[in-house]
N, C-alpha and C positions, 0 to 999 in steps of 0.2 A: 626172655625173647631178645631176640639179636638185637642191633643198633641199624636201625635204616640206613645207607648208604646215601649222602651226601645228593641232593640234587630237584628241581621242579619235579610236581608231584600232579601228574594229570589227573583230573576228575572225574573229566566229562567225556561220554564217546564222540569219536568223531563225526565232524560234520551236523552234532547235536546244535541246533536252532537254538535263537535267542530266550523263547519263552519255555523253555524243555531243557530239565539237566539242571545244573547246581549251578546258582547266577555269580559266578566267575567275571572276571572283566575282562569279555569276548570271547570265554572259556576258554582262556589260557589257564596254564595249568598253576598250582600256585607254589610258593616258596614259604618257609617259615622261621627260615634263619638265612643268616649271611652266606653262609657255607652254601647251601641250597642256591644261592643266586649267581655266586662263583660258580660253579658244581656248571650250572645249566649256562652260562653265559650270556646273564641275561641284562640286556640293553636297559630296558626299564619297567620297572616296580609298581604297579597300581597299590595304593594302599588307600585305609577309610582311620578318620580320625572323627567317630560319630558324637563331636561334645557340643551341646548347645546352652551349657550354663553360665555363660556370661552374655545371652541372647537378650535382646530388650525387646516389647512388644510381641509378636507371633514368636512361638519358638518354632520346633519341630525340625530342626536342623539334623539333630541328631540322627534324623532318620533316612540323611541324605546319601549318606554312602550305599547302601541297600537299593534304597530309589535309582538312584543311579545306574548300579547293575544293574539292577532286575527290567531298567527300561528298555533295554537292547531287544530287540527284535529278531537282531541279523543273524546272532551267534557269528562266525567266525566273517569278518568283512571280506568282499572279492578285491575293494582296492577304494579311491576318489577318486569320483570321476572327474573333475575339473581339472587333475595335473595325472592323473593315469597310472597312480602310485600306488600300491599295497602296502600299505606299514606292516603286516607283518609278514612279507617278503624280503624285508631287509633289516627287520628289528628281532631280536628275541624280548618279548613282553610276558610277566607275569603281573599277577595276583598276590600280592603281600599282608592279603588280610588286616584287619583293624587293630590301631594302638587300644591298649588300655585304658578306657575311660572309668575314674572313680567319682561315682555321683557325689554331688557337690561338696567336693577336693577335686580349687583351681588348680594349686599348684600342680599337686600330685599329677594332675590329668598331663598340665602341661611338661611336666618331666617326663612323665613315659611318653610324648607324642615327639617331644626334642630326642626320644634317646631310641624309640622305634625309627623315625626317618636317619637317623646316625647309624641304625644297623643296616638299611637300604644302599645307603652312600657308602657301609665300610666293605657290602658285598659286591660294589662296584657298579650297581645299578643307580641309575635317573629316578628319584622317588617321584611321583603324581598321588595328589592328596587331597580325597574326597574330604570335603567338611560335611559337616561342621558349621560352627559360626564362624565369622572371621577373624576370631581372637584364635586358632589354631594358627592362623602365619606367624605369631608370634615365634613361639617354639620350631614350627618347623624350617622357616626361612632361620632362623637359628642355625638349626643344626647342619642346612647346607653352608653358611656364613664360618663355622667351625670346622669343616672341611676343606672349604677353598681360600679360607683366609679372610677375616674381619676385614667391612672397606674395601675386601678384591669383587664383592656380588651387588651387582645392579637387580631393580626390583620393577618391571613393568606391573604397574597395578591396574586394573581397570574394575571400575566401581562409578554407584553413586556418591557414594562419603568419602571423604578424605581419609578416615577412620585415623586421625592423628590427635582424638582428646588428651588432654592430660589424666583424666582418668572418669571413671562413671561413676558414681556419687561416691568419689573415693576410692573408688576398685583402680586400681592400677591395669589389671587384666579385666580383658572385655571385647567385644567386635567391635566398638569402637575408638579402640585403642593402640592395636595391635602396631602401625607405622610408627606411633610415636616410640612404644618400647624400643624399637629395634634400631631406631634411631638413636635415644638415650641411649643405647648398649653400645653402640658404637659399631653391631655388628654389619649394620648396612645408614653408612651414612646418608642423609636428606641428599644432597647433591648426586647419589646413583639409585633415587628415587625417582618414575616417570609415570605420571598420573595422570589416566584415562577415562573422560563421559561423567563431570562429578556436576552435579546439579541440584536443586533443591533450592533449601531453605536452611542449608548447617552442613558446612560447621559456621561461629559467630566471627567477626573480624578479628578477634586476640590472637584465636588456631589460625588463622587465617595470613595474618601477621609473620607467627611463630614460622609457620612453612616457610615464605618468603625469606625470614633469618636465615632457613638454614636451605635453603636454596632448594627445594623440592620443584620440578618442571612437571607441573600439573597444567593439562588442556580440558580446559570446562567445557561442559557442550557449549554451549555462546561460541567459542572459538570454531566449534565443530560446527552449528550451524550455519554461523557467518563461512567460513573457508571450504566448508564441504571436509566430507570424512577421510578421502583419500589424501589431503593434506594435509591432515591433523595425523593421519599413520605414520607417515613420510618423516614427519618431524621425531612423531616418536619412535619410530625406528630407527633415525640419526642418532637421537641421546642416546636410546639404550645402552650401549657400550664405552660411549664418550668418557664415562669416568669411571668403567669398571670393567674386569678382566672378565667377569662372567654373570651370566644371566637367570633371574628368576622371573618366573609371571605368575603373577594370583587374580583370578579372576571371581569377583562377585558377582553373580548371577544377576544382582539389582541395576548393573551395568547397562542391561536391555530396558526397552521398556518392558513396564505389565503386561502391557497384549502378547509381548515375545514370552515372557518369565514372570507367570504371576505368582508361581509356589515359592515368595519366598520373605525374609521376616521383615522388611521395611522397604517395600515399591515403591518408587519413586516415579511418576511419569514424566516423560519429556527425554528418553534417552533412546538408546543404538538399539537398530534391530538386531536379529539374531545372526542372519548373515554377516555384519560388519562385524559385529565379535569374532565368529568364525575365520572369518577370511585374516583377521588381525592377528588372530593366536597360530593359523599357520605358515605367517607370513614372518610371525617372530621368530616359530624355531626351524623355520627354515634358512633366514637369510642372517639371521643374529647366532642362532643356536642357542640351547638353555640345559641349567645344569638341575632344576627342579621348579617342579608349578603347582600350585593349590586351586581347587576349584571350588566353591565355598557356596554356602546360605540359601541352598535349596533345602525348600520345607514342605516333603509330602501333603502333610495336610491341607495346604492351601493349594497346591495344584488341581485347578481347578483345566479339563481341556483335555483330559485323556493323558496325565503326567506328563505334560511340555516342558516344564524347567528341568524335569529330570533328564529327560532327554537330550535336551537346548544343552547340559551339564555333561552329557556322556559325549555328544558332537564334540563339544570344546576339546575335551582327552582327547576324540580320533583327530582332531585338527590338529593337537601339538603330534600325537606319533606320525600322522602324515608329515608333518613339516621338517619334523625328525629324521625321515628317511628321507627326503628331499635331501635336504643337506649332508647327509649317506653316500648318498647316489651321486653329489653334486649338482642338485637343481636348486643354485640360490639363487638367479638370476631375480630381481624385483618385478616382484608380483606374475612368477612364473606362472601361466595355464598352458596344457598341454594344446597346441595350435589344430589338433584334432576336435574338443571341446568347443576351443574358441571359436570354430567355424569353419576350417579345411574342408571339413569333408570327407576326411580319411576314414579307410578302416579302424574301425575300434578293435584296440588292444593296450594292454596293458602293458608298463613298462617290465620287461623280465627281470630275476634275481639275479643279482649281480655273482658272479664266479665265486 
């Protein structure tokens, strides 16, 4: 049999619905090598990195990237309405299918999910990285850190945990560990770290310490209650690039509170609604821009509410490619809303494809 010819590989018929058809991410068509993402010219990569075996407490991580697709409704989006943009009127987006996971072999898992996200970036696409626990940023902020240059990649994290242990009873690799490796590594130093919504009860004051050494600009809720949320963005929208050429976001689903996001392995209460996460994630790659994002630690089984975390997880992805194609088009202005939305008045329409 001949050799397929080079290129996205559509699946699903057009105009097929979110709950119909083969759950694709927005049934874009998918890719399965570098070639194939060259080939189609495609912007960016959805890919699933399904490992939850350095999970502590609720697992079922693993089950998140699936959850995720499968919670779209829309099938193919008209646009957002709050800034009148269709990300894929000005993105080419596919479907990169899931790294490798070898049931429990850390390593291994994490080598193929460093060397799956390296094949995303070598075909010149933006990789987006359904988790998983949050010990997949390890490897994958990795493998973007090896493309753009160790020390040149900023990392807006937004979470409950600081996830900077020195290790889980010994584990070096773990969900809550992942910042300190990449720190050790040297691949994304603590100073082009910016830490979003961390609350609780842990980490202890030694981690706590340790961040401060090495200069980690972490805003605790405390900061966020006291100042309000939109002050707390502002800031961290100044660091983000302050000490680095380019941008990643990982966003923890436990970031929200539980009522926002209860499918997921350590709820914390007392944190961001779903909306401020949203409005933050496409407020970063629009006015910052980003060179790769993880979206993490949603666990089917606990979603309880008709799969809201799943969902609250799939919003986040359409807010970075909306934010994406802002910055495409030119709309970085802060805290762009289209003045139609805001309250003009205008006819509704959407902003056209650019030439």
């Amino acid at each position: 049999m001949s050799e397929r010819p080079a290129g996205p590989i559509s699946i699903n018929r057009p105009n097929e619905m979110g709950w119909s058809g083969f759950p694709t991410f927005l049934k874009q068509p998918i890719c399965l090598t570098p070639e194939d993402l060259r080939a189609g010219g495609i912007d960016i990569a959805v890919c699933g990195a399904p490992w939850d075996g350095t999970a502590t407490g609720r697992n079922g991580t693993h089950l998140g990237p699936r959850a995720i697709r499968e919670s779209d409704y829309l099938g193919v989006p008209f646009g957002h309405l709050d800034v009148r943009v269709n990300p894929l009127e000005h993105l080419k987006v596919a479907d990169y299918g899931d790294a490798d996971v070898l049931i429990g072999n850390t390593d291994g898992t994490y080598d193929n999910i460093r060397a799956f996200v390296a094949e995303i970036l070598a075909g010149g696409a933006t990789p987006i990285v359904l988790g998983g626990d949050h010990g997949i940023t390890w490897p994958a902020a990795t493998a973007v850190a090896d493309a753009y240059g160790h020390g040149k990649v900023g990392i807006v994290h937004f979470d409950a945990h600081a996830d900077t242990a020195p290790d889980m009873r010994g584990n070096l690799a773990g969900h809550g560990t992942p910042m300190r490796r990449l720190i050790e590594s040297g691949a994304v130093p603590g100073r082009n770290f910016v830490q979003v919504g961390l609350r609780g009860y842990w980490p202890d004051p030694p981690i706590l310490e340790w961040m401060e050494e090495h200069e980690l600009r972490t805003h605790f809720m405390a900061e966020i209650r006291k100042d309000g949320f939109d002050a707390v963005l502002e800031r961290a929208l100044d660091e983000a690039l302050d000490q680095a050429d380019h941008l990643y976001i990982s966003v923890d689903v436990d970031v929200a509170d539980p009522a926002h996001a209860p499918g997921t392995g350590t709820p914390e209460p007392g944190g961001l609604t779903s909306a401020e996460v949203l409005r933050a994630v496409r407020r970063l790659a629009a006015e910052v821009g980003m060179v790769g994002m993880d979206v993490v630690e949603v666990s089917p089984p606990y979603d309880v509410g008709n799969n809201i975390t799943a969902l609250f997880a799939h919003r986040i992805v359409l807010e970075a490619l909306t934010g994406t194609a802002m910055r495409r088009i030119g709309l970085t202005q802060p805290d762009y809303l289209d003045p139609r939305s805001a309250g003009s008045g205008e006819p509704h329409t959407f902003r056209p494809k650019e030439a």
